[in-house]
C-alpha positions in Angstrom: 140.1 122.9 90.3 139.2 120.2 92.7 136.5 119.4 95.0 139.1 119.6 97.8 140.2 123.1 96.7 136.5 124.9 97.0 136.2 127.3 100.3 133.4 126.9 102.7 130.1 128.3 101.3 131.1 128.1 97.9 128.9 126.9 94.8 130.7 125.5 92.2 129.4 122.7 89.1 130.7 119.6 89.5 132.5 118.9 85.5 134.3 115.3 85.8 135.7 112.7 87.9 139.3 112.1 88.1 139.4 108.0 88.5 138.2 104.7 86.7 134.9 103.6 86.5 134.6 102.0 90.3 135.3 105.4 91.3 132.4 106.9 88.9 129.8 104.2 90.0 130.3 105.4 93.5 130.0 108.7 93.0 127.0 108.7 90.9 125.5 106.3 93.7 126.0 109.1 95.8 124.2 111.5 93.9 127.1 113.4 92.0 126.6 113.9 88.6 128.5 116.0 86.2 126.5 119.2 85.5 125.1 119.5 88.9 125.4 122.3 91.1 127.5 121.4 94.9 128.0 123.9 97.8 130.6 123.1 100.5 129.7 123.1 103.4 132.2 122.4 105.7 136.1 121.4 105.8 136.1 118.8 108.8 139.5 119.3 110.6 142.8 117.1 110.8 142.3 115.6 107.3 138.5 114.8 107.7 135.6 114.4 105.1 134.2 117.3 103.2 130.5 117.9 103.7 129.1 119.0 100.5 125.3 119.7 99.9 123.8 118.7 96.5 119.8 119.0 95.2 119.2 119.6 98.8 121.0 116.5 100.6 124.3 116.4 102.5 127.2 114.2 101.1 130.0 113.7 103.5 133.5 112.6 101.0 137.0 112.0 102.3 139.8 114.0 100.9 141.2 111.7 98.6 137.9 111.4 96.9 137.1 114.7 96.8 140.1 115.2 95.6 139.3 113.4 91.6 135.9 115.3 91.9 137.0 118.5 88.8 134.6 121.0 89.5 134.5 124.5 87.7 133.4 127.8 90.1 130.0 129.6 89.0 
């Protein structure tokens, strides 16, 4: 399942990325790293970013990243 796919409120541990390694930079710059815990928190509408909260701090990611985000639910 993708990062895109989790419902509002939802925990879920964040297992791979789905992209090359500019794509894996970023994301770690961000503060994703596989084997932590994420929560969305909200779905922005018309095709907005995802907000997604991680060790305490709110990540805002666009679709078609959060779509290559593979995440497993807990």
């Amino acid at each position: 399942m993708t990062l895109i796919q989790v419902k509002k409120g939802q925990s879920v541990k964040i297992v791979r990325f789905k992209g090359g390694i500019g794509l894996e930079s970023k994301l770690r710059q961000l503060g994703l790293i596989p084997g932590d815990q994420a929560r969305v928190l909200r779905h922005a509408p018309l095709g907005g970013p995802i907000l997604v909260e991680i060790d305490g701090r709110s990540i805002a990611l666009g679709r078609g990243i959060a779509s290559k985000v593979i995440v497993e639910a807990n």
